[in-house]
Structures are given as C-alpha cells and as structure tokens.
N, C-alpha and C positions, 0 to 999 in steps of 0.2 A: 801415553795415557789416553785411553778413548773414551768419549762422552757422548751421552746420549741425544737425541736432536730435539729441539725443542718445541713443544705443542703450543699451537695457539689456543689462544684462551675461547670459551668453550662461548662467549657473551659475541665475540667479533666477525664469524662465519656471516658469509652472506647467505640468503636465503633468496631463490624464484619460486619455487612449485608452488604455493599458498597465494600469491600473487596474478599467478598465471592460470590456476583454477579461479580465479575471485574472474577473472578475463574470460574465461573460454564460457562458464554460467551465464554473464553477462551477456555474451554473443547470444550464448544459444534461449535465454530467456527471450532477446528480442525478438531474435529469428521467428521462435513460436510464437509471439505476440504478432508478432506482421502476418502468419501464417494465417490466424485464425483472423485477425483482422480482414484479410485478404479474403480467406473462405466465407465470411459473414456480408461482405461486399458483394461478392459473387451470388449469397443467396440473396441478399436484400434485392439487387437489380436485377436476379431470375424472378422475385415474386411480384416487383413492382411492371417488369414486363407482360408477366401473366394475368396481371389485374388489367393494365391497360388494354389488352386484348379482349377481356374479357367486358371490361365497360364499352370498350368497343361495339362489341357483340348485342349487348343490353339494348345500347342505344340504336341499334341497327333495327332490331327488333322491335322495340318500342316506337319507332318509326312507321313501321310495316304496320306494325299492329293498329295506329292510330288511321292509319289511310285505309285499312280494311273495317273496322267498324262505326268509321262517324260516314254515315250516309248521306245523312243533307246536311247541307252547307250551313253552320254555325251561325247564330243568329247577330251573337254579339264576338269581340274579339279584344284583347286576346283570348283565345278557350285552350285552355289547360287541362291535360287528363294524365294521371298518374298511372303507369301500369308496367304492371309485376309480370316477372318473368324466373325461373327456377333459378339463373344464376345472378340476380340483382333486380333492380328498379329503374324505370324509364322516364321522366318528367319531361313530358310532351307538347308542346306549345305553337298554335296557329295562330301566325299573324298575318292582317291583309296589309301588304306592300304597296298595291295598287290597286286605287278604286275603276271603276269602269261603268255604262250605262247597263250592263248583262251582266252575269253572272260569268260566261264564258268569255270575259275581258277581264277580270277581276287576275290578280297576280297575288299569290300568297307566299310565305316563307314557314317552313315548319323545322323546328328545331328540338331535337331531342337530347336529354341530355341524361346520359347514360352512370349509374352507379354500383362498381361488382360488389357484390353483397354473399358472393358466396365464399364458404367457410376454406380455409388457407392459404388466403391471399394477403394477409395480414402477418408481418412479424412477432408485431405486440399491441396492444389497446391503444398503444400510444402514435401508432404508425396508421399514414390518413389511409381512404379508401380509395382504390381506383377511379375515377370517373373523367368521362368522353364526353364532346357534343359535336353531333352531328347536325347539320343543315342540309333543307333540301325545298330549293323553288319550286310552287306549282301553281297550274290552272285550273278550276272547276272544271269538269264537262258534262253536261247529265247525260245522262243515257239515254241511247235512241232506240227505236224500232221501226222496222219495217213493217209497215200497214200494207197488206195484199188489199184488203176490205172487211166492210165491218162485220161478215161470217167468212169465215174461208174452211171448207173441208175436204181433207184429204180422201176420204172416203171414194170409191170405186163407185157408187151408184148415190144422186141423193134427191130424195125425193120430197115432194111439199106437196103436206097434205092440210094445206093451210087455213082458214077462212076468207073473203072478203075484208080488205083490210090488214090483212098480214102485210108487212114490206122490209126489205131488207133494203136499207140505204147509205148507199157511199156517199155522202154530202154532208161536208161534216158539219156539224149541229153547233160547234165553238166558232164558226166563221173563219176563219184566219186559215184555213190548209185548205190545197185543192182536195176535187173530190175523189173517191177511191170506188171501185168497185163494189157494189151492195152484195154480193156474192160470187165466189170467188170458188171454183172447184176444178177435177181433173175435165178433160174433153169430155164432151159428150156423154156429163154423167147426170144430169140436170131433168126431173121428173114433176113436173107441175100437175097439178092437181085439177082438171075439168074448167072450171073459167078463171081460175087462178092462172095466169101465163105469166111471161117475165114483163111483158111490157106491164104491168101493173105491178106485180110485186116487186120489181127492185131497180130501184136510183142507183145514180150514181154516174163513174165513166168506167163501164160502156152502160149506159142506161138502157132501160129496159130489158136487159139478157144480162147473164153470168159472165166473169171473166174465167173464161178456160187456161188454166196453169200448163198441161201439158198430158202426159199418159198418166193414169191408176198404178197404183203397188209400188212397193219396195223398188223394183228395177226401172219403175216409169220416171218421167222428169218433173210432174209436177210438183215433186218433193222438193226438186231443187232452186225452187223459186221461193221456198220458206228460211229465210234466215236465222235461223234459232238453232243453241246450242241446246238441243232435248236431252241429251245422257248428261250434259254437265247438268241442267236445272234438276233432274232428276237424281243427280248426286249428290246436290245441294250448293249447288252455286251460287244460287239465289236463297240465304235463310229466309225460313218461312216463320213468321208473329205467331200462325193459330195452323196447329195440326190437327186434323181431322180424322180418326179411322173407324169412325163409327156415327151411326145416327146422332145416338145420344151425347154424342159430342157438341152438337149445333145446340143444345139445350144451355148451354156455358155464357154463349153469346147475344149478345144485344146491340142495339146502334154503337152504341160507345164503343165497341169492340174496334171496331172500324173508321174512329173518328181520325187515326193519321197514315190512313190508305195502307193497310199492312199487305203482307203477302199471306195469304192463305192457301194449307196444301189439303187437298182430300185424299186419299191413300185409300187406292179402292175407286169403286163405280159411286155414282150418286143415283140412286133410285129411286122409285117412289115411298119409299123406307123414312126417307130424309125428307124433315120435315122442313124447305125451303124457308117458309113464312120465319124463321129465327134468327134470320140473315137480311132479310127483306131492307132495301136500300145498302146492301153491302156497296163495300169500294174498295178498289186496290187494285192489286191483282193475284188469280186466283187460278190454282195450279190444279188440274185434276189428274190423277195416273191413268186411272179405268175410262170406262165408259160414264159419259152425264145426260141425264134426265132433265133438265132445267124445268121444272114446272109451276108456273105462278110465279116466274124470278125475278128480279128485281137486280141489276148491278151496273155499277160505272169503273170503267179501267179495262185492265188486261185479263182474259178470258184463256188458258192454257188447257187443251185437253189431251191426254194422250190416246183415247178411243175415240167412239163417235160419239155426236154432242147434238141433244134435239132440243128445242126450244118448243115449247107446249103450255096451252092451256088458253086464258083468256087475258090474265094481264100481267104476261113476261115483256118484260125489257130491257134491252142490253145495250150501253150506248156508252162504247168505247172501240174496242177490236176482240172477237172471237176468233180463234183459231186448234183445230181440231184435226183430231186424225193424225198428231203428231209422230204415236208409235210408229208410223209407217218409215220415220227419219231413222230408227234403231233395227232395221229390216225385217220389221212385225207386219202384219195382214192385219187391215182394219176390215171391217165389215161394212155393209148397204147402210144409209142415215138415212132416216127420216127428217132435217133437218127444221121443218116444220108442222107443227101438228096444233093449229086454233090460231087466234086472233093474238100475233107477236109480233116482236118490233125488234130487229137491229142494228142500232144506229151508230154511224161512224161518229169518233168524237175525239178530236186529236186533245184539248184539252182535257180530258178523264185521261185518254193514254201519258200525258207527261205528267199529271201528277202520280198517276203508279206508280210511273219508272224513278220521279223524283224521291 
C-alpha cells in the first residue's frame, strides 16, 4: 500500500529573508548616515579653514592699514581704530609697552584682530565667524631729511638779482643743529648781482659763498647729492591735505588751513596768477610740480619744487629748507633761476623742518 508523504504544517517553516533585509537596510542606512556625516565634516572644516585664512588676511591688512594712516604718534593710548576691508573687519589696537625720554625710545605693541565677514564662510547663522589676531612690536621713528641748505637749486645758471639786505642763511634759527650752507647749487653756477656778492648775502658753512654740489643737468653729479625720492612724491607717496591746480584754488584757504602743518601740492607753475597773500604764514610742507614764482611769501617747513623756484619781492620769507630743480632727478632740463629778485630771506630752520616731516 503506498502513502503519500507528509507536509508540514504550513504555521512551522522557518523564515530568514525578511530578517536579513530588516539587516542589510540597517547596514546600509548607517553606512549613509556616516557618509553624509562624514561629507558634512569635510565641508564644516573646509569652510572653518577658509575663514581662518581669510580672518587671517583681514587682520594682516588691518595691520598695514593702521601703520600706513596714523601719522603722528597717538596722543593717548590705548588708540583703537576699526577698519573695513572687502572680505571682513580689522579691530586695531596701539599700545605703549614701553615709555622712554624720546619718542624714538618708546616700544609699542599693536594688535590686530581680524574678523571674515565675507559671505560663505558660514554654514548656518548658528555657526561663529572666523576671526585671527595678530601682534606686532614696534618703534616710532620720525622721519628725516637731508638738509643741503636753506635754498639749494639744481638749476644750471642762478643768478641774484637781489637788494641789499637779501640773505640766504645756513644757521639754523631753532638753535639746536649745526649750520648748513645758505645756498647750495651746481659748480660755478652762482651770478650776484653788482654789490650783492656772497660774502654778504649768505651764512652759513661755508659762509660767505655757495656750496657747490657738483656739475649742471640730468647727467651731472650735483643731483646726486639730493636725497629725495622725486617720482615716488610725485606718485603720491607723500598724500597731500590741500591740492592745488589752479589760482582760484588758494581762495579756499586761510591760516586755519595750515594749523597741523599739512602737505600741500601745486600741480602746475605758481605764477604771478596766484594770489600768494591767501596762504600768507603757510606751514608744512609744500610740493610744487612746475615752476614757482614765490612773491611776497610767507612759509615754514619743507619747500619741494620740481622747476626752478625764485624768491621775489619785498617781504618773502622762508625759514625751513628749499629745494628746487628737482625734475632734473626724472632726467628733465631745468632752466637758468633767478633765485633772487628784492629784499628776501631764507633761513635754515631745523625746527619748521621736523614738524613738517612730523
């Protein structure tokens, strides 16, 4: 008799595949959760790196920035100056470390502290912002110049057609510096005027006569006895407070103009056009490109000319340092000077020259 085999019951099968999917989702859910974890990591500390650089940068700049625009030395301390830059903000801070009897003993510390502010460097609103600080010791030094004398022109021929009374003097009028040559030009370019000679119009060492710099023009050496960088000031190395390129310009100005010895540029000649008398007691120092007419003048500090530069009339005075004929440094031909024409005075003044430059 054969019989058939018998089923099991349909309740008792065991089951994996629903168990083993419920596993492999599990895996691969994690998997991708650690994935994007991981890629979100990657971008968090690629964006937190690119701010740090970037605050970096801010505060590098905000650094530069504060040492190129504060000029004179901070009266009080700490002095704080905020400044903006395209990719953040700088918070700039000078302190004096160390006092001293001078200025040029004084030790300071300035610290920048740098903020990226530019747009995505941030995850989310909730995520902080970059920011650096930078330190960096320093010294005051003011700035110097070399004093040839209290006129000095590059000029090839200069002549004085002066009054009794005229004098050009190296001795300086502040007391405290040796004295310098009352005028200062190439060899043998020196034309006095009838009882005008040098032993009367000009002080100084070598008294009585000119100090001769060297040969006339572009290729001669007496250029090279003038220390000044003429193409940079001309580029604007030196900013200039009050531009000039016309008469009517001087109409703006008054003593006040000139109460914290600005720099002043003329752009162009100063002619008899220019009405001097609206500057009358100017101070600072004072830039001219062209040729200057100085008549009836009045100034204390540094005297820049890049033509020739006459001093005229009856009551010009200049008592700091003049220096002229500069184009001849950019290997331009200046022309013959008249450098005096009436009853003027220029006096060396080491004093007027360091508050200029201060």
């Amino acid at each position: 008799m054969i019989t058939s085999p018998k089923t099991m019951p349909h309740g008792d099968r065991g089951g994996f595949a629903l168990p083993m999917l419920l596993l492999v989702t599990l895996i691969l859910t994690v998997s991708i959760s650690a994935g994007f974890m991981l890629s979100s990591a990657e971008n968090s500390a690629g964006s937190d790196h690119d701010a740090q650089l970037q605050a970096y940068t801010v505060a590098q700049q905000g650094l530069e920035r504060y040492l190129t625009d504060v000029t004179s030395l901070p009266t009080t301390f700490p002095n704080t100056r905020t400044i903006t830059t395209s990719d953040g903000r700088a918070v700039v801070t000078m302190r004096r470390m160390k006092t001293g009897s001078t200025r040029d003993s004084m030790v300071f510390v300035i610290t920048s502290v740098g903020t990226a502010t530019a747009p995505g460097l941030q995850l989310s609103s909730r995520s902080p912002q970059g920011e650096r600080v930078i330190s960096q010791f320093i010294s005051w030094v003011d700035a110097s110049f070399d004093v040839n004398a209290a006129f000095t022109s590059l000029a090839p021929n200069n002549r004085d057609n002066g009054t009794p009374g005229l004098k050009f003097d190296g001795n300086d009028a502040c007391g405290v510096a040796p004295p310098v040559a009352g005028l200062a030009i190439p060899d043998g370019s020196y034309s006095p005027n009838g009882a005008n000679s040098g032993a009367t119009n000009i002080a100084g060492d070598p008294n009585g006569s000119p100090e001769y710099l060297g040969t006339s023009g572009p290729s001669g050496t007496a250029k090279d006895s003038i220390g000044i960088d003429w193409a940079g000031i001309l580029a604007g190395d030196i900013a200039a407070d009050i531009v000039a390129t016309r008469p009517s310009d001087l109409a703006m100005l008054n003593a006040s103009s000139f109460a914290s010895w600005p720099v002043m540029k003329v752009i162009g000649d100063i002619t008899n056009g220019y009405n001097l008398t609206q500057i009358q007691g100017g101070q600072g120092i004072l830039i001219v490109t062209g040729n200057a007419l100085f008549s009836n003048f009045y100034w204390d500090g540094i005297v820049l000319v890049g033509g020739t530069a006459e001093m005229s009339g009856t009551t010009s005075n200049m008592e700091g340092a003049l220096i002229a004929g500069l184009n001849v440094l950019l290997g331009q031909t200046v022309g013959s000077a008249t450098v005096a024409n009436g009853l003027v005075h220029a006096t060396y003044n080491s004093c007027h020259v360091d508050e200029a430059l201060a």
